[in-house]
N, C-alpha and C positions, 0 to 999 in steps of 0.2 A: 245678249242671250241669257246670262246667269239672272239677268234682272227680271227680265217678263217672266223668269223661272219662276223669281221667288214671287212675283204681283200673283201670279198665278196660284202659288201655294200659301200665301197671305193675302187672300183679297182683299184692297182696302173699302170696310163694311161701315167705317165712319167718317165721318166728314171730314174732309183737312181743312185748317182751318191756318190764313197768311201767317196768323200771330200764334202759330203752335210752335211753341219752342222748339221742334223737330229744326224747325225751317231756319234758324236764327245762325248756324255755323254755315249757311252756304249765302246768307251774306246778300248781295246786291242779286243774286240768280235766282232768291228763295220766290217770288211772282212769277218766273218762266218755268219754274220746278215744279209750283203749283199750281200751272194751268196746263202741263201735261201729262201731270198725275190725273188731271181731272178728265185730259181728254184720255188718257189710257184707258180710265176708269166705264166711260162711257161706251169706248169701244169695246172693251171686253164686254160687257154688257150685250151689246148688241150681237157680235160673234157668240155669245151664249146664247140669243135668242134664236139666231139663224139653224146651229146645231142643233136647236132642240126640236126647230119644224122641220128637218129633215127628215 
């Protein structure tokens, strides 16, 4: 929950990228990390678009 907090209060606005050294200390997980940052990313997306044609 603390997490979606903080995506929520740090949207990530640019692109993450396998080979960003962010990724390089989690090691063999850093490709599963970074494909549901990406699906996070798209989901909030689309929950922003839903809210706004409400």
């Amino acid at each position: 929950l603390h997490f979606i907090k903080f995506i929520m209060q740090n949207p990530p606005v640019y692109k993450y990228s396998i080979d960003d050294e962010k990724w390089d200390k989690y090691g063999p997980y850093r490709p599963i990390l970074h494909l549901t940052m990406c699906q996070l990313h798209v989901t909030l997306r689309e929950f922003k678009n839903d809210v706004n044609e409400v």
